[in-house]
C-alpha positions, -999 to 999 in steps of 0.1 A, spaced: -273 77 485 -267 57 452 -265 80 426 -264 115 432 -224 113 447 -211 89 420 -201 116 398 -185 140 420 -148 126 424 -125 131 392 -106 103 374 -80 105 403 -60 66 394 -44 49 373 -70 20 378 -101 38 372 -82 58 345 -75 23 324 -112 15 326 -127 47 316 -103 57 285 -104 19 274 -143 24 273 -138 56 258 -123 43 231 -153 17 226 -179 43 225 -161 59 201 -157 36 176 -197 28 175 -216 6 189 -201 -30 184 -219 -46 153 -204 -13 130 -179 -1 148 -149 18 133 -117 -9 136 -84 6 147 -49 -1 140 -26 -10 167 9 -22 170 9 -61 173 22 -66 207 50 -93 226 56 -97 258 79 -77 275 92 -74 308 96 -38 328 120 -26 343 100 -30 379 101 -70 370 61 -68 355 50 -80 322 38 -66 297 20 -69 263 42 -42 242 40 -31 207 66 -50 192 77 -31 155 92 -59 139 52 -75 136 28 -66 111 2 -40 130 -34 -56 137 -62 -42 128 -93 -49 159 -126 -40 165 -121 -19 198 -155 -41 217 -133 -71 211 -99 -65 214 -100 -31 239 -74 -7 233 -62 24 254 -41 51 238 -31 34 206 -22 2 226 -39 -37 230 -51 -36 265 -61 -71 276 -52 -76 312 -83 -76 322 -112 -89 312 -142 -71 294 -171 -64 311 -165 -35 327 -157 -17 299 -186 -26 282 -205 -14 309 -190 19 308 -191 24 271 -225 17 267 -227 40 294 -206 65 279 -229 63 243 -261 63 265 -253 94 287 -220 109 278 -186 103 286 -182 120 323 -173 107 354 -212 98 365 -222 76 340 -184 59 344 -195 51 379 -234 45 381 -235 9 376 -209 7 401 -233 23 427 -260 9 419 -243 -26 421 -235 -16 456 -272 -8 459 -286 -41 450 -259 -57 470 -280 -36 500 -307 -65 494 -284 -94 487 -267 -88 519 -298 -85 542 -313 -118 527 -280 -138 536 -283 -126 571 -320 -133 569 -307 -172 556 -273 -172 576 -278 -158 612 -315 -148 617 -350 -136 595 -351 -107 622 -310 -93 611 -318 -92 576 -328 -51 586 -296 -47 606 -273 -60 576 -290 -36 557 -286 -13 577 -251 -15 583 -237 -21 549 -251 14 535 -234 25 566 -198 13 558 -175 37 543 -154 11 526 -178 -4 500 -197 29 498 -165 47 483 -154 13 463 -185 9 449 -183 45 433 -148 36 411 -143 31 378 -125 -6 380 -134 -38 380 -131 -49 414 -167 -35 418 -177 -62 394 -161 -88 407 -174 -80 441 -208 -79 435 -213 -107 408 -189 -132 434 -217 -120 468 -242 -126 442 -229 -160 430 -229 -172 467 -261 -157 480 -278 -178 444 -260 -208 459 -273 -204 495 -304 -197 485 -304 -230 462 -292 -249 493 -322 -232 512 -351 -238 485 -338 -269 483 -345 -282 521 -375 -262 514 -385 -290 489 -379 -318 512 -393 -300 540 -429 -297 521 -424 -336 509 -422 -349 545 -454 -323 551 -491 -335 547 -497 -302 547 -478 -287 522 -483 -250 533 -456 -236 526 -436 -220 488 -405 -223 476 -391 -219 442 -375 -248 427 -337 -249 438 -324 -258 404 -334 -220 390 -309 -205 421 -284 -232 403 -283 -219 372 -284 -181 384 -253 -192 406 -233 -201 375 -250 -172 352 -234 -152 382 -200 -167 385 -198 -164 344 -204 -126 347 -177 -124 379 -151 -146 351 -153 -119 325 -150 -90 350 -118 -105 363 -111 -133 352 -100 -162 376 -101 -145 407 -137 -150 410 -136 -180 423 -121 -175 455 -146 -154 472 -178 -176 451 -160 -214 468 -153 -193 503 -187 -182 506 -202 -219 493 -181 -239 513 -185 -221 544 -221 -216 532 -232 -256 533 -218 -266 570 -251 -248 578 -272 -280 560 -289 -301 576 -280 -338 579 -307 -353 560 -311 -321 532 -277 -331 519 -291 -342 486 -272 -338 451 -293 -336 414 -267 -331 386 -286 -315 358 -292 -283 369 -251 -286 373 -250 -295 340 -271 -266 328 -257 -245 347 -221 -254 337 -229 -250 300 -245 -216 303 -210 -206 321 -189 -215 296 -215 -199 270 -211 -171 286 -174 -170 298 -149 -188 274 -160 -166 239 -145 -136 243 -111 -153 257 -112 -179 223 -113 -148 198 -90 -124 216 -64 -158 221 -70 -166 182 -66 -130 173 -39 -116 194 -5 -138 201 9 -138 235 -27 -134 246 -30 -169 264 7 -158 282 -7 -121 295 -34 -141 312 -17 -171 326 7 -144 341 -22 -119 353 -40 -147 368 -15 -171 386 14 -143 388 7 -132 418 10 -162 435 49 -158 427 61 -140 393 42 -110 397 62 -88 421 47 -54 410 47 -38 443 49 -64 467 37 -58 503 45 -88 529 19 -113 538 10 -97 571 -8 -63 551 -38 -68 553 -41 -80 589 -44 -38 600 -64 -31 565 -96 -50 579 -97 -32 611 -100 3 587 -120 -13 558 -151 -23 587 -149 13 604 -169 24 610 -181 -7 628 -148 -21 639 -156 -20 673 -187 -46 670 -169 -67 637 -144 -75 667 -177 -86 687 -185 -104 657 -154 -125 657 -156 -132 689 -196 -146 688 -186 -165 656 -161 -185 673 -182 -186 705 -211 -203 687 -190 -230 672 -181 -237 634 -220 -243 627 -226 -206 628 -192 -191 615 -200 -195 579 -192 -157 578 -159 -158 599 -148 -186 575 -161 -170 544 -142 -135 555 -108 -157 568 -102 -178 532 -105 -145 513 -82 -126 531 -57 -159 534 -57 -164 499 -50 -127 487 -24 -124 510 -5 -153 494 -3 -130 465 23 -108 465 3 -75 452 -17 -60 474 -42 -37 477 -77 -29 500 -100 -33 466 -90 -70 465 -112 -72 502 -141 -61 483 -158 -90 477 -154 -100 513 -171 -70 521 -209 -91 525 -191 -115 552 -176 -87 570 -213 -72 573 -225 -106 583 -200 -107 614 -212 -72 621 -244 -81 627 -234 -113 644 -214 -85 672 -249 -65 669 -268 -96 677 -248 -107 703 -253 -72 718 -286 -74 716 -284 -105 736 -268 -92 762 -292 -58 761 -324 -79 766 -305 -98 795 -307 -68 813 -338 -52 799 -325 -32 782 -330 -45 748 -359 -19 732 -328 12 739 -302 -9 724 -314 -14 691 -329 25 690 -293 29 698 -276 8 671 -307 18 645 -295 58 658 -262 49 650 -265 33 615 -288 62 603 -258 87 618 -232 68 600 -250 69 568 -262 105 570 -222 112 576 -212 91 546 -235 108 521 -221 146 533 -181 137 540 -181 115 506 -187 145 483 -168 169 504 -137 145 510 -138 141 470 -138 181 464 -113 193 490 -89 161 487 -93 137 460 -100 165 431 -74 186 438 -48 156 424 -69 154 392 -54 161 360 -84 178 346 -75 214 348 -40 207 338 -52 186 304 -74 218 298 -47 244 306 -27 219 281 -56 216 253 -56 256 254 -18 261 253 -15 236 222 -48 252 204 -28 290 203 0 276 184 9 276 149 29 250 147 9 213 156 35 196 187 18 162 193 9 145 225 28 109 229 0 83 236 27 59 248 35 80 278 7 98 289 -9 81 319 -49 68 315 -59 91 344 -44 119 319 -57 109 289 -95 107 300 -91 145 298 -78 152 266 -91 150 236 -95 120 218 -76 121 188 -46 132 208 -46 100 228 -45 76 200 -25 60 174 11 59 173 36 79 183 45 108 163 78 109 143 80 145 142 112 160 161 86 173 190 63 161 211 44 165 247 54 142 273 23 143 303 39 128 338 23 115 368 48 127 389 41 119 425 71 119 446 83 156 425 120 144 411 112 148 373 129 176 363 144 187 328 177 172 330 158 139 343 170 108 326 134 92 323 133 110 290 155 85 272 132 54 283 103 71 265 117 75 233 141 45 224 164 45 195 157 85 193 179 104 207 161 135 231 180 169 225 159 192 247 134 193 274 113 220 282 88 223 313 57 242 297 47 268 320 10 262 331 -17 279 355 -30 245 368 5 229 371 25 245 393 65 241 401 55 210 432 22 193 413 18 157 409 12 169 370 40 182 347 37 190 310 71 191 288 82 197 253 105 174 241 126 178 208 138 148 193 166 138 169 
């Protein structure tokens, strides 16, 4: 299930879009000890006119001139708000493989993969040894972090790195009773590895979570630790400080670098990430959604389980705080994001683990009541039946849903009905990098998408038109070319863009 679907969904978003072109861009400029530098338009901040902020190029600076694996750039622009793991990932991807839509998304999926493991040894540590099959079973049968897991973004990343971070701590905790367990033991049977090598993993794993996005890592990595230790025992609560210590200074090896040469390099840096990272909490209004959104959202993002996570709730609050580590862990994650005012279902993925735990928790509690009546043996054929049909269904719909829905929004055919148009002509008409959107530009070639914009008195304006308005005599025209004034607009006249597609093309001559 891992890797032969990861490739068949075109860049369809904006988000994944950003990713892949800024990655593009890396793998194009070499690999990052002799790579080709680029000069870009030294940027300011800038406010939209939705009320977000942005790091613009700003004409009255002189341009910088950046390696593209330090400072990422997308379509002749600085792109820094987000950190830059993912798109080393991807480049290195993209110079390994090639530059397609599979090897944009394979360590995405096969993240999601190893998080198959992770998640059925915190059940194993968490609820019971015997549900560590069960969580494994029912996270490769939940359609939410099978299609997230298979995006170009970095909540992927963040999700995996921040499950991985906590199951390290847990599994420190767990080594660490382990310890005292076998010094209170004249026996001394049993083997564990020392707790302070989960410690430093823990932080190796919260570093990589920082410089995928930033910040935000830590909410899911302290949800999932804190609710994580009320399962301690009384007399394991024991504290050493060095492997802390170690730990802590492999972190900020590892996470403060990058942001101390971009902030030295680039101004406004430090402001782009103070607002990206604690925005949300109150400047960032970027398409706000009320606090109440994402009550509905985790009744869709368990199906198609939703039915026993319910169960699960219900069991966690039944068997008393001392086994809700996963209600807890699930319940500070969703609080938290929905204190910010952006919303969207990728910020749940890194409480995707606890929301597996509380499945099996409704599973187990089903179980229960099954071998009550005698009917246990049926009951987990049944629930084993049902995860094997649910990931049977996953693996056909996936591909299909992504041919006959998702593909037919791409841009791919209309940037190659474009490439073709523009190839016929005499006369060179430039594509404006500072308006074509990243989903766009992943499909055109890659000299068109970079550098500056073109002074000459036409260019090719690509729109991401969604709701249909943008017509010729639109006034969005104006915005993209200030101080210019526009003279004429011409739709071109594609195949693959007809008169109602989310894609236009026009001509625009300039003054």
């Amino acid at each position: 299930m891992t890797l032969p679907t990861a490739g068949v969904r075109d860049i369809v978003t904006s988000h994944e879009g950003r990713v892949a072109q800024t990655a593009r861009q890396m793998a194009a400029s070499g690999w990052p000890w002799n790579a080709t530098t680029v000069a870009v338009p030294d940027v300011g901040m800038q406010v939209d006119s939705d009320g977000a902020k942005r790091l613009r190029p700003d004409p009255s600076l002189p341009p910088l001139v950046v390696n593209p694996w330090i400072v990422p750039v997308i379509n002749g622009e600085v792109r820094l708000q987000k950190p830059p793991l993912p798109y080393w990932v991807t480049a290195v991807m993209f110079k390994l493989v090639g530059v397609n839509e599979w090897s944009a998304r394979a360590v995405p999926a096969i993240l999601w993969a190893l998080l198959t493991l992770i998640v059925a040894d915190l059940a194993a540590m968490l609820i019971h040894p015997r549900m560590a099959v069960w969580a494994a079973g029912i996270w490769i049968s939940s359609y939410f972090a099978f299609d997230e897991f298979r995006k170009c973004m970095a909540d992927p990343y963040l999700a995996f790195f921040s499950i991985a971070a906590v199951w390290a701590g847990v599994k420190g905790m767990q080594n660490d009773e382990c310890r005292m367990m076998n010094e209170e033991s004249t026996s001394r049977s049993s083997f564990c590895i020392h707790h302070s090598s989960f410690i430093i993993l823990f932080y190796l794993f919260l570093a990589l979570g920082f410089l995928s996005k930033g910040p935000a890592v830590f909410i899911p990595v302290l949800a999932g630790i804190a609710s994580a230790w009320t399962l301690r025992r009384p007399r394991s609560r024991s504290f050493s400080l060095s492997p802390h210590l170690a730990g802590g200074l492999l972190f900020f090896l590892i996470a403060l670098p990058w942001y101390l040469i971009v902030w030295h390099r680039v101004p406004n840096a430090l402001l782009l990430w103070k607002y990206e990272s604690l925005g949300g909490f109150g400047e960032k209004n970027e398409k706000p959604e009320p606090f109440w959104f994402y009550l509905p959202q985790v009744l869709l993002i368990a199906l198609p389980w939703t039915f026993v996570w319910i169960a699960g709730l219900f069991a966690a609050v039944r068997n008393g705080w001392r086994r809700g580590s996963a209600l807890i862990w699930q319940a500070v994650i969703v609080l938290v994001f929905s204190l910010i005012t952006q919303k969207k279902n990728a910020y749940l993925l890194p409480a995707t683990a606890a929301q597996t735990l509380l499945i099996v928790q409704g599973l187990r509690w089903w179980f229960a009541g099954a071998r009550r009546l005698g009917k246990g043996r049926s009951t987990r054929r049944m629930a084993m039946g049902l995860a094997t049909l649910f990931a049977i269904a996953i693996a056909v719909c996936f591909p299909l849903n992504a041919k006959f829905n998702d593909n037919q929004r791409s841009a791919k055919a209309v940037c190659a009905d474009l490439v073709r148009s523009l190839m016929v002509r005499q006369v060179h008409v430039p594509i404006n990098p500072a308006t074509l959107p990243p989903d766009a530009a992943f499909y055109l070639p890659l000299d068109s998408t970079s550098g500056s914009p073109s002074p000459w008195n036409r260019e090719i304006v690509v729109i991401d038109d969604r709701r249909n308005a943008v017509d010729e005599s639109s006034r969005i025209f104006t915005s993209f070319f200030p101080g210019r004034t526009v003279v004429e607009v011409d739709r071109l006249s594609l195949k693959s863009s007809p008169l109602d597609f989310r894609w236009k093309v026009f001509e625009v001559t300039l003054k």
